[in-house]
C-alpha positions in Angstrom: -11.0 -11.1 3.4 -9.7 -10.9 6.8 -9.4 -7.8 8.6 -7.8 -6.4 11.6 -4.3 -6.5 10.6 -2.5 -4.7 7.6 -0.9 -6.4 4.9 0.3 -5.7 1.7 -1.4 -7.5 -1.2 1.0 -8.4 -4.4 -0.5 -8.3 -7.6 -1.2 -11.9 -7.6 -4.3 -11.1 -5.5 -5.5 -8.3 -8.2 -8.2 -10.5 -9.8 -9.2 -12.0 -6.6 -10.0 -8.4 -5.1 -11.8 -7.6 -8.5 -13.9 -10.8 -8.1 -14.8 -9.8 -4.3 -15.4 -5.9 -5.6 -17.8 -7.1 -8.1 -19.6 -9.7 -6.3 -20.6 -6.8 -3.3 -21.5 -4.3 -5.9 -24.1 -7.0 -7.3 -25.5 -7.8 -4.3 -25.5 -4.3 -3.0 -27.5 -3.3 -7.2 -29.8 -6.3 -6.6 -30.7 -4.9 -3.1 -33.0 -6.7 -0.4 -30.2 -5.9 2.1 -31.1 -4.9 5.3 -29.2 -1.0 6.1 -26.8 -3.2 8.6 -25.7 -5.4 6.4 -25.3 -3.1 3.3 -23.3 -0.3 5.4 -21.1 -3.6 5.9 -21.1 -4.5 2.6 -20.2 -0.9 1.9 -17.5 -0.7 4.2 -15.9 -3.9 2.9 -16.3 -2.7 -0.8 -14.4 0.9 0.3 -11.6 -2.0 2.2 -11.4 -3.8 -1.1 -11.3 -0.6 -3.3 -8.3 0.5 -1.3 -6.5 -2.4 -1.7 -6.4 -2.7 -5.2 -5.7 1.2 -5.6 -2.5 0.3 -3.7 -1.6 -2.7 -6.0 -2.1 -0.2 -8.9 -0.1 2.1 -7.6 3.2 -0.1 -6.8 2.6 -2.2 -9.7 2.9 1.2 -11.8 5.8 2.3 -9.8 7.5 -1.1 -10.2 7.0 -0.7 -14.4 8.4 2.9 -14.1 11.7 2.1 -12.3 11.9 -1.2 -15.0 11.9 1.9 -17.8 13.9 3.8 -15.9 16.6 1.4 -15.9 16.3 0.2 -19.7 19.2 1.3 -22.0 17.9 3.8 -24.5 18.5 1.6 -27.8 18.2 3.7 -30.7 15.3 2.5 -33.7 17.3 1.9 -36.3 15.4 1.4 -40.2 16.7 -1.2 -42.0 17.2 -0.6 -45.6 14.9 -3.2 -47.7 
């Protein structure tokens, strides 16, 4: 993950961010971290957990204005 400069992540890197999330939480459950490089670990899991909030939450908003715009077909039973 680089930091340093924003960008905004696309959904394509949703499962790569999940990956990275669960890969810190193991290493930060397994422990044998030293406080340094845990409060890192930390930090980066906090950077990662942001990021994928924010693809949620335009993903979501991208499905609610697809609704939004879909004509309102009425259900119709057919007669058997």
């Amino acid at each position: 993950m680089k930091k340093g400069k924003e960008r905004e992540d696309g959904p394509e890197h949703f499962d790569q961010y999940m990956e990275r999330l669960r890969s810190i939480v193991d290493k930060m459950e397994h422990g044998g971290l030293t406080l340094d490089a845990s409060l890192k670990l930390f930090e980066e899991g906090i950077d990662v957990s942001r990021r994928l909030f924010a693809i949620l939450n335009r993903s979501e908003g991208r499905v609610e204005e697809l609704l939004g715009t879909m004509e309102r077909i009425p259900f119709e039973k057919r007669e058997e």
